[in-house]
C-alpha positions in Angstrom: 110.0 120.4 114.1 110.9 117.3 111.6 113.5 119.1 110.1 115.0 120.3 113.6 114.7 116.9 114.2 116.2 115.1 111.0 119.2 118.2 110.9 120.1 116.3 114.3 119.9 112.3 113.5 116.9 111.8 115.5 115.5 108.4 114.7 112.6 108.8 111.9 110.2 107.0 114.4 110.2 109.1 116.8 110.0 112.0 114.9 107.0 111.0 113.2 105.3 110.5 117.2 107.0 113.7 118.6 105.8 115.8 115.5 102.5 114.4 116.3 102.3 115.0 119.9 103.4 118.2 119.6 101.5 119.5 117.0 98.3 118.3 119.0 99.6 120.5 121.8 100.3 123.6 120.5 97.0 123.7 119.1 95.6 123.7 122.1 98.1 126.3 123.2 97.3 128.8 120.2 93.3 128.4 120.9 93.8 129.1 124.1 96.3 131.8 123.9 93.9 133.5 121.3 90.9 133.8 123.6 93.3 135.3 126.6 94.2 137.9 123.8 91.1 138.7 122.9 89.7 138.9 126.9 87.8 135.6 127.6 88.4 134.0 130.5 91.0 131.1 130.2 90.7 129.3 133.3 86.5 128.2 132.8 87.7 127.3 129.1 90.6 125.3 130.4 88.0 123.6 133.4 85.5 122.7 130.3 88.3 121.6 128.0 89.0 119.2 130.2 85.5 118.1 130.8 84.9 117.7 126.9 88.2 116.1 127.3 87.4 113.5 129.7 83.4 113.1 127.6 85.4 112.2 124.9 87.6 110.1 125.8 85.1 107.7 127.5 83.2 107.7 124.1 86.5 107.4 122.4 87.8 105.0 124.3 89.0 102.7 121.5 91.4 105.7 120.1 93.0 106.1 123.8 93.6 102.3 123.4 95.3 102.9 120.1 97.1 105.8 121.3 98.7 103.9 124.5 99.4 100.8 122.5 101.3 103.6 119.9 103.2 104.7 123.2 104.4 101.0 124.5 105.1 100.4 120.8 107.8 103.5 121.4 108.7 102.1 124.5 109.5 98.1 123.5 110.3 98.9 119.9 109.1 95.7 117.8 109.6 97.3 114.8 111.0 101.1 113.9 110.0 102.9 110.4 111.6 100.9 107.5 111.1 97.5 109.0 109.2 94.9 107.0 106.8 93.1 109.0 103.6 91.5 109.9 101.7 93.9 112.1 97.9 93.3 112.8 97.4 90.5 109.6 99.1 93.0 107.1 102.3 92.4 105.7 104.3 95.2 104.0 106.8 98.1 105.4 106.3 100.7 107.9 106.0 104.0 106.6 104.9 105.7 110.2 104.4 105.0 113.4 101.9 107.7 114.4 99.7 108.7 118.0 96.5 106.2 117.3 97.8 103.6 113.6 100.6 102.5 112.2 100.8 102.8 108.5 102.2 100.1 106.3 102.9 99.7 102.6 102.4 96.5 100.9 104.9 95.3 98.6 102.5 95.7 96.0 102.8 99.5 97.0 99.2 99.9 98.9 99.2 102.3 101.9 96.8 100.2 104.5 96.4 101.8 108.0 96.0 99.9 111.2 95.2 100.8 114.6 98.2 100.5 117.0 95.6 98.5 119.5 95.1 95.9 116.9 98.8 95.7 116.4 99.7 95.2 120.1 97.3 92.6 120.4 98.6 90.6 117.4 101.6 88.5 116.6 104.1 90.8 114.9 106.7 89.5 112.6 109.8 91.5 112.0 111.6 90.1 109.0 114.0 92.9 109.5 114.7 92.1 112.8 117.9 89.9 112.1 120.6 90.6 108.9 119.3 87.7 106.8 116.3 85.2 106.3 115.8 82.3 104.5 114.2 82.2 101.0 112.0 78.7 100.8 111.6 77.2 97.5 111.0 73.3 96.7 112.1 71.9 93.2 110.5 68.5 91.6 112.5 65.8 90.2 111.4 62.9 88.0 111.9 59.3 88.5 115.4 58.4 87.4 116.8 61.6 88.2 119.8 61.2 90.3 118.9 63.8 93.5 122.6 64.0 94.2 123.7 65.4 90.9 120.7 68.0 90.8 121.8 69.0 94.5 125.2 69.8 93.4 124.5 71.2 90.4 122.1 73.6 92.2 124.6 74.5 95.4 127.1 75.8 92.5 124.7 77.7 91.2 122.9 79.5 93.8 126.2 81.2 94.9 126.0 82.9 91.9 122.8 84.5 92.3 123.2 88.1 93.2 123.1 89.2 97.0 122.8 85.7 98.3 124.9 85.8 101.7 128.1 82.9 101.3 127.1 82.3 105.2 124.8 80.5 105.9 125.6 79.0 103.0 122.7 77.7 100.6 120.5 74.5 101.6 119.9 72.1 99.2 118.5 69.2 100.5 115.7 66.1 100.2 112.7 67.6 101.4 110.2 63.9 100.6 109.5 61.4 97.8 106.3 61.4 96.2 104.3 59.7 93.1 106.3 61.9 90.5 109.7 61.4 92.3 112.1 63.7 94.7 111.3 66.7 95.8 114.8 68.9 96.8 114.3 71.6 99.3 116.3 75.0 98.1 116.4 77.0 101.0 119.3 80.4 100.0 119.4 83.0 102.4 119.3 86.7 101.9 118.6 90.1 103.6 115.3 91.2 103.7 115.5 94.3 100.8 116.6 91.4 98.4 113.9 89.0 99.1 111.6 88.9 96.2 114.2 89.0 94.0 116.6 85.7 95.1 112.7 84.2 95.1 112.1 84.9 91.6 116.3 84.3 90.6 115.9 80.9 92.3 112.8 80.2 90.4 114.5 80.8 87.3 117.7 79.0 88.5 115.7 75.6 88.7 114.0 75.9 85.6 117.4 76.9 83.8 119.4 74.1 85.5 117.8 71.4 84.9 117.4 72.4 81.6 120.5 72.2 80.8 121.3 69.3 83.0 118.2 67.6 80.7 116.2 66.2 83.2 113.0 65.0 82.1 109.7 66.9 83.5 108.6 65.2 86.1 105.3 62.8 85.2 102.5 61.0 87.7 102.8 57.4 87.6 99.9 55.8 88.0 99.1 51.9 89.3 96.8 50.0 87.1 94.6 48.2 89.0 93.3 44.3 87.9 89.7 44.7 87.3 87.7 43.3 89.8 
């Protein structure tokens, strides 16, 4: 049925949920069509499937939650397979949507499972929600370092840093003043996909541009106090 499905463009979450459902209920079909074949009566073994239906789902109560929270997250759509997000306290990608859990892959490429009722009742972050989002890194300057230089210095450079998006444009800015000095706010923006790596290319950036610029590291100054 996925590959019915996929020959025809059908969105990857729903085919993961269709397959699902319909795999359940052709199951049923089979069994039941197997005993008509071979002569047993149909109609008490539908009657007691539902009653072990019905017995099970009031011990299994939990798992119908999960399975009507996986249908209203069909419905309302917060996220779709391939989003990265924060579902139910994990952070990662969605992998599958299915009848009773959502799967999600970590960055650091660990499958972790999580019941769709959890999810629903959670805060759910979808960083894939919009085309970009902002990258937030902070960069410490010493005393005597003119801020305004390293903010110039550092809005050149960011352009350069591959798939940064020119609009927004970069934010470079004074974040606060502490006991080592000024502390810049770098804020570039990027699409989700190229997160990690802008982090890390900023990172670098810093350390390489003030290098060059020869700033001094950044040092605590200390008062000295009289002695009492």
């Amino acid at each position: 049925m996925s590959r019915v499905l996929t020959a025809r463009n059908f969105d990857p979450t729903l085919q993961r949920y269709l397959a699902n459902i319909v795999g359940v209920v052709l199951n049923i079909v089979l069994v039941v069509a197997i005993l008509g074949y071979f002569g047993m009566e149909t109609t008490s073994f539908a009657a007691l499937l539902a009653g072990v239906g019905l017995a099970v789902g009031a011990a299994w109560s939990g798992l119908l939650g999960n399975f009507a929270a996986g249908a209203f997250l069909i419905i309302f759509r917060p996220y779709k397979v391939g989003d990265y997000v924060i579902a139910g306290g994990i952070e990662g990608t969605v992998t599958e949507i299915g009848l009773f859990n959502t799967v999600i892959t970590s960055p650091d490429n660990v499958q972790t499972i999580v019941g769709n009722g959890k999810v629903s009742n959670d805060v759910i972050k979808n960083f894939s929600a919009h085309e970009y989002r902002r990258v937030d890194r902070t960069a410490q300057l010493a005393f005597g370092v003119d801020p305004i230089d390293a903010i110039a210095r550092l809005k050149t450079a960011l352009a350069a840093i591959p798939n940064v998006v020119s609009q927004p444009a970069p934010d470079v800015e004074i974040l606060e003043f502490n006991e080592r000095g000024t502390v810049l706010a770098i804020r570039p923006y990027c699409h989700t996909a190229h997160c990690w790596q802008v982090w890390f290319d900023t990172n670098k950036l810093i350390a390489s541009t003030f290098g060059t610029a020869g700033y001094p590291a950044p040092y605590l100054v200390q008062e000295n106090k009289a002695p009492a």
